[in-house]
SEPA-968261 format. One record per atom (N, C-alpha, C): residue in one letter; x, y negated, z negated. Coordinates in steps of 0.1 Angstrom, whole numbers, plus 5000, padded with zeros to 4 digits. Atoms other than C-alpha are relative to their C-alpha. Layout:
<recs>
AXYZ ...
</recs>
This chain:
<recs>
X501150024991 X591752505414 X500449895010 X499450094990 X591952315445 X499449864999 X500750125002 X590951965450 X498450005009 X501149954991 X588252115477 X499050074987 X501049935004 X587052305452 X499349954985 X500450105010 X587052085423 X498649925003 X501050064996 X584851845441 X498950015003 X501249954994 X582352055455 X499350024982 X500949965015 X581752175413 X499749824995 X500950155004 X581151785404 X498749965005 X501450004990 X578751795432 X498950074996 X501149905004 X577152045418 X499149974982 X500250065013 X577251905385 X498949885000 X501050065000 X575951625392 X498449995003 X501449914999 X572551755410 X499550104992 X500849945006 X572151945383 X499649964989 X500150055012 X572251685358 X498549905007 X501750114997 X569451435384 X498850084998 X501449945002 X567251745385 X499450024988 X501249965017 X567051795346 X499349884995 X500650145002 X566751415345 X498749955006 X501149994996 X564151445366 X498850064998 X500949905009 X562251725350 X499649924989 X500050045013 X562551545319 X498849914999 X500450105000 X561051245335 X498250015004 X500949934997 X557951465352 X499550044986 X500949915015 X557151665316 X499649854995 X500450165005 X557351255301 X498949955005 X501350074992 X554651165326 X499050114998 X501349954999 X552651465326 X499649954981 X500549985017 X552451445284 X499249844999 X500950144997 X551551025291 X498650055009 X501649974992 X548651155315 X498850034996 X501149945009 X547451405292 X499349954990 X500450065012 X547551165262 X498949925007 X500950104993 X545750875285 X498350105005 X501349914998 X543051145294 X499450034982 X501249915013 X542151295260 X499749844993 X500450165010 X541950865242 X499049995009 X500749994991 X539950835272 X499050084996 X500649915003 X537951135264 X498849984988 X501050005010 X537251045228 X499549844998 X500750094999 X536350705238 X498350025004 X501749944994 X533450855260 X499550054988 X501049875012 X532351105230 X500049874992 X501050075011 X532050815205 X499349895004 X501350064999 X530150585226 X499250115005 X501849964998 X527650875238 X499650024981 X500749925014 X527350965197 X499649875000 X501050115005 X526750585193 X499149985005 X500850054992 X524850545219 X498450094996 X500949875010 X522650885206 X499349964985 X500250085012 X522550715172 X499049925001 X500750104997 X521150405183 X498250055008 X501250014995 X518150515204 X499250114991 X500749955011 X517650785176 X499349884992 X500650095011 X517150535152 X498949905006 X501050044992 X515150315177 X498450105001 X501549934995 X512650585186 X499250094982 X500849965013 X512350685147 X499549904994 X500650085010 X511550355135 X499349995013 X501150004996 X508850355164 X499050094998 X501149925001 X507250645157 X499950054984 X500549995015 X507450605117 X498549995000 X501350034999 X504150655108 X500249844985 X500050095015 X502950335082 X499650074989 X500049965015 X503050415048 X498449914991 X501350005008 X499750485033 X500150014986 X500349945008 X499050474996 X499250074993 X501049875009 X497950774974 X498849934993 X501950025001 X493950814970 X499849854999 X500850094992 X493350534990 X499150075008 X500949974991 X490050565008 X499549905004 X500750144993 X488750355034 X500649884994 X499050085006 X491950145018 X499049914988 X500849995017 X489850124981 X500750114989 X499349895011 X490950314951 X498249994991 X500750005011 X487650424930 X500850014983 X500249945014 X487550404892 X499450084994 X501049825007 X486650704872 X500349994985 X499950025015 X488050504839 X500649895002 X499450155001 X488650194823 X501350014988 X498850005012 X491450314797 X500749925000 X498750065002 X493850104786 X499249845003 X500450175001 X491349784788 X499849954990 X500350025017 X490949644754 X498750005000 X501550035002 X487349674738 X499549854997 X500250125002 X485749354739 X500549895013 X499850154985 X487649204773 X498649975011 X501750054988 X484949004798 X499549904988 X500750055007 X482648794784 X499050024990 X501449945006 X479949014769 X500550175003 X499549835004 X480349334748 X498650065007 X501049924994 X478649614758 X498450014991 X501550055009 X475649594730 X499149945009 X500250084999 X475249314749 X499650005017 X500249954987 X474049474784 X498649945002 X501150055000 X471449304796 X498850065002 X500949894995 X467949424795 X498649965008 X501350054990 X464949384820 X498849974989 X500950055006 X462149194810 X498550125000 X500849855005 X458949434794 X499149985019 X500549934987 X457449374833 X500150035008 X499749934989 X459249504853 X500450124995 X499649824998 X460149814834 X501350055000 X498949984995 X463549854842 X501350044989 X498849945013 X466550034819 X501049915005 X498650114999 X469749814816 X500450105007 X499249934995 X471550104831 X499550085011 X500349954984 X471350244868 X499050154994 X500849885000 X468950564871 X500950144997 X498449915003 X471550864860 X499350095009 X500549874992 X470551084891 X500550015011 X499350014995 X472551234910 X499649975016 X500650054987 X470551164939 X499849815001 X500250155003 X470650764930 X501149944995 X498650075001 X474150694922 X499949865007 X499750144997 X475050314926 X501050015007 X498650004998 X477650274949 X500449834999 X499950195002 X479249874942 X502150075001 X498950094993 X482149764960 X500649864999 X499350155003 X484949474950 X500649995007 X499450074994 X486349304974 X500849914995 X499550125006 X489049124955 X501549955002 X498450084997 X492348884963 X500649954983 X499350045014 X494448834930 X500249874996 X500150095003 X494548494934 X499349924998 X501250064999 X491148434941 X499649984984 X500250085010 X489748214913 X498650084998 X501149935007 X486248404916 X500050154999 X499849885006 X487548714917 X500250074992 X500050005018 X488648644881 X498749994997 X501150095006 X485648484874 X498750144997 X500949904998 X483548794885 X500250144993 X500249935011 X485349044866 X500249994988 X500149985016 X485648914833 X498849984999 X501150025002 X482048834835 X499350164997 X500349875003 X481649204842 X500550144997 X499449875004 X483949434830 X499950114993 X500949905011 X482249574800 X498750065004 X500949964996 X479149634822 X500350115007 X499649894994 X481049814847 X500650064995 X499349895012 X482749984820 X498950154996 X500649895011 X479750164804 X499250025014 X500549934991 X478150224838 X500850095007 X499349894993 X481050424852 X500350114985 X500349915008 X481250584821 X498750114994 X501049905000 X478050734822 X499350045013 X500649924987 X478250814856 X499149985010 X501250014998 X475650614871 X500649925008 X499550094990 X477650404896 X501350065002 X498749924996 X480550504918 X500449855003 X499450165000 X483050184916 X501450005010 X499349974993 X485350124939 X500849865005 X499150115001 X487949834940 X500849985013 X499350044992 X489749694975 X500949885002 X498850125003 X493049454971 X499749945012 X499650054987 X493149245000 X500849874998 X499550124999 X495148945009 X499449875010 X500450104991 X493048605020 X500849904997 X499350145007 X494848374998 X501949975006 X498549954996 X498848485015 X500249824998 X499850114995 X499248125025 X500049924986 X500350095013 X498347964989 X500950064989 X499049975013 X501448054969 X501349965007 X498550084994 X504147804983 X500950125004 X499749944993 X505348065007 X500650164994 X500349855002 X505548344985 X499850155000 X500849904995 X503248564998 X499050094987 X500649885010 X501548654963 X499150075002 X501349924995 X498048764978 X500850165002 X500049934990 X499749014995 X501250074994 X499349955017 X502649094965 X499350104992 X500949965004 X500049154946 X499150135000 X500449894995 X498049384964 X500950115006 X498749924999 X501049594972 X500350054987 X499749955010 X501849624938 X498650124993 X501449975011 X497849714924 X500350165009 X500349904991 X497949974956 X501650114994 X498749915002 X501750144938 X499550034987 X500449925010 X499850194907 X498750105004 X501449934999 X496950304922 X500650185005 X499349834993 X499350584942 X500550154989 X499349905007 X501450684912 X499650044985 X500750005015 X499450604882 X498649965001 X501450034999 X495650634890 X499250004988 X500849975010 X494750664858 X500649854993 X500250145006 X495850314848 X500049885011 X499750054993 X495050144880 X498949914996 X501550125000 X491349984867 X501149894985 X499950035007 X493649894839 X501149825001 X499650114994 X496249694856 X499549855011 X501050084995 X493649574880 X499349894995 X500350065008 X492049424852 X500949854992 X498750075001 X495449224842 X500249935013 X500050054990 X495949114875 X498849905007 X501050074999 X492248964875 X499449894992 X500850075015 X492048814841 X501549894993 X499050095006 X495948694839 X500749945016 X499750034985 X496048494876 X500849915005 X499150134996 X498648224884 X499249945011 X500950114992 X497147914897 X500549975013 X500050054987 X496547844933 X500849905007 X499050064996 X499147704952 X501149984988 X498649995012 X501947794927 X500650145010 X499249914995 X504648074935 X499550164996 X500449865005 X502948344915 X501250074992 X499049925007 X504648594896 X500850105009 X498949924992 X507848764906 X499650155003 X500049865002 X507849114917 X500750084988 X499849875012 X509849234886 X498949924989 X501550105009 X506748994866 X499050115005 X501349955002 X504249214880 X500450175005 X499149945008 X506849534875 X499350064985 X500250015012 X506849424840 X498350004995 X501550015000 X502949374843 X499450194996 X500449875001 X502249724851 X500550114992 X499549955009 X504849844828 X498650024985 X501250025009 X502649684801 X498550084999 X501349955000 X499949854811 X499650154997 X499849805003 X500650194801 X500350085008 X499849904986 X501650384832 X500950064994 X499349925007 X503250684823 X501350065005 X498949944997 X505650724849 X500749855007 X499950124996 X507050354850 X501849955009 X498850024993 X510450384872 X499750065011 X500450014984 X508650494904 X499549884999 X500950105002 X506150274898 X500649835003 X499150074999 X508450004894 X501349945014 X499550034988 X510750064922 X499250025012 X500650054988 X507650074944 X499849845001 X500450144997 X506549724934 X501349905003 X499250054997 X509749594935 X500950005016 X499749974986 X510549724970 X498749975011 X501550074990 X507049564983 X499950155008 X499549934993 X506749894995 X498850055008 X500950004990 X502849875007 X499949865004 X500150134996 X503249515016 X499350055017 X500350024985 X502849615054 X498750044997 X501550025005 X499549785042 X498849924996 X501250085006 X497749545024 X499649865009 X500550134989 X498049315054 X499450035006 X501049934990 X496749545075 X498350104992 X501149945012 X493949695049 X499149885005 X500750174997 X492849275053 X499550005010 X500349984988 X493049325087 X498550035003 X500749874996 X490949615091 X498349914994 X501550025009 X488149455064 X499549905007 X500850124995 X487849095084 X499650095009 X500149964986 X487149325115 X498650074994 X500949905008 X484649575094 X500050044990 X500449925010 X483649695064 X499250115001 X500749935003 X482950015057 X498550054997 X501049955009 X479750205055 X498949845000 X501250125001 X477749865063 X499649995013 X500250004988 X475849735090 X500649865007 X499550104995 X478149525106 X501149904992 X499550135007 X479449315081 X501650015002 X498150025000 X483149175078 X500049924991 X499450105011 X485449005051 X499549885001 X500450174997 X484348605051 X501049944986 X499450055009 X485848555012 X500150144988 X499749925010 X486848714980 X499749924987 X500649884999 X485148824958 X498750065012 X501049994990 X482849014985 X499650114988 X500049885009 X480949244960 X498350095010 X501349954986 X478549504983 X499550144988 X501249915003 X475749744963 X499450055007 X500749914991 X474750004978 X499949955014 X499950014986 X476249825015 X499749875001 X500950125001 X474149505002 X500549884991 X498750085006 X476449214994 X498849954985 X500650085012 X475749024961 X500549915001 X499850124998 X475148674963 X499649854994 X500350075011 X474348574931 X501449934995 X499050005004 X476348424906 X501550064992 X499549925009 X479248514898 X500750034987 X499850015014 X480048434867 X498550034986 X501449995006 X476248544857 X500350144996 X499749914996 X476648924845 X498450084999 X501549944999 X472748974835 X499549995014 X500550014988 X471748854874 X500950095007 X499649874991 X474149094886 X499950124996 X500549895010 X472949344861 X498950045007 X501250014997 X469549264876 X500150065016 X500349994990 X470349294911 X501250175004 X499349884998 X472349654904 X498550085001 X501249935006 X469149784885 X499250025010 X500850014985 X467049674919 X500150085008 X499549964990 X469349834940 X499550154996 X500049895005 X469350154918 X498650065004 X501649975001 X465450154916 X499750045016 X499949984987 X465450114952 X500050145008 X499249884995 X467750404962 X499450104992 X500049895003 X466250634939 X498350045005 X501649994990 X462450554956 X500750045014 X500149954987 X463850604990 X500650125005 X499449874999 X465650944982 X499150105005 X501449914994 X463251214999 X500250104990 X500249855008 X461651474976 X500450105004 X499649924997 X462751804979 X498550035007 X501449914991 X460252015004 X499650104987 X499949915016 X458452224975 X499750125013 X500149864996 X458752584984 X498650075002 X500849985001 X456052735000 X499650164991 X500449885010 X453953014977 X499750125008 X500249914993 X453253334986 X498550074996 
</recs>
């Protein structure tokens, strides 16, 4: 080969070695481009999924509805039974029902007609001192009147005392817990109610723990006591019973006007009681009144005319 012709193939050699080097260097950059694009890519996709996330969860904890509990009405739970309260708690056994003096006539026990039902309303804070006071005075009375059907009873937790349990919050513990038996164990809610009225930690103290009044409602017979349980321990109508309070200083139900002022508020037939409350014959007296009352101002039936 000549030296002409030698040289021209190095020439050639070499331009064919800058273009592959060059190629090499192009594919290198586009695969850098493509990677910088797609990291890029899934940067965008996981802030819009966070970003998605975030205002999900924002717009579902706005429009959670609040957590109501089971057979609450008009944030009250009626009793339809006193099971599971020992015979003999309160002050005065049932025997021992008081009875109207020979002039006025009057039966110890409301008028049994269904057109004259008593309705009586408790207004009561767990750490209220007369709240206690009012139902051990009358538990055995309102025992044998809802058991014979002659008064519709109807119990409302509220929290006025929050503030009187060295920062605690037991008022309102409390009532959160009576309202998790009342949801899942209605059939022992007059019972724990009763426990919660009659065994009260003193004012301005810390109150009992939530697994103390757990343990409370354990005690008290509930038959399904690990809901039960993990409701009161998870305060889980706490936001309710503040707003239940709420709702009662602003109105009470079914009255004319009235609002919360203290606890116990006890309302017959809409018509507070403002006796004593540690008395249970004067509040015996001023049931029987009411009863008599309501069953005079029930309208006769129209009698059918004859033919």
């Amino acid at each position: 080969m000549s030296s002409d012709e030698s040289s021209q193939s190095s020439s050639s050699d070499r331009r064919e070695a800058v273009r592959e080097k060059a190629l090499q260097v192009q594919t290198q950059q586009s695969r850098m481009r493509m990677l910088r694009r797609g990291t890029i890519g899934a940067v965008v996709v996981a802030a819009i999924v966070a970003t998605t996330v975030i205002i999900t969860s924002v717009v579902s904890s706005a429009v959670k509805p609040n957590l109501v509990p089971a057979n609450a009405a008009d944030d009250g739970f009626v009793v339809t039974s006193f099971d599971g309260i020992p015979a003999g708690s309160g002050a005065m056994d049932v025997s021992a029902t008081p009875k109207a003096s020979e002039d006025t006539g009057k039966s110890s026990t409301p008028a049994a007609s269904d057109q004259a039902v008593v309705d009586i309303r408790v207004y009561v804070d767990y750490l209220s001192e007369g709240s206690g006071m009012f139902q051990q005075a009358n538990v055995q009375q309102l025992a044998q009147w809802v058991g014979t059907d002659t008064v519709s009873l109807t119990y409302y937790p509220v929290a006025m005392l929050t503030a009187k349990s060295n920062g605690t919050k037991y008022s309102l513990r409390a009532a959160s817990a009576a309202a998790c038996v009342a949801g899942y164990a209605p059939e022992r809610f007059a019972a724990y109610n009763h426990t919660l009225l009659t065994q009260q930690p003193a004012v301005d103290s810390g109150g009992y723990s939530d697994t103390e009044l757990a343990d409370m409602a354990q005690a008290s017979g509930v038959s399904n006591p690990k809901p039960v349980r993990a409701c009161i321990e998870d305060e889980k109508y706490l936001s309710w019973a503040k707003e239940a309070t709420e709702r009662a200083l602003e109105d009470l139900p079914d009255t004319d006007g009235l609002v919360l002022t203290g606890t116990p508020t006890v309302l017959v037939n809409g018509i507070p009681y403002i006796g004593a409350l540690d008395d249970a014959q004067e509040f015996s007296q001023f049931v029987m009144t009411s009863a008599s009352d309501a069953y005079y101002q029930t309208p006769s039936p129209t009698p059918t005319p004859s033919d």
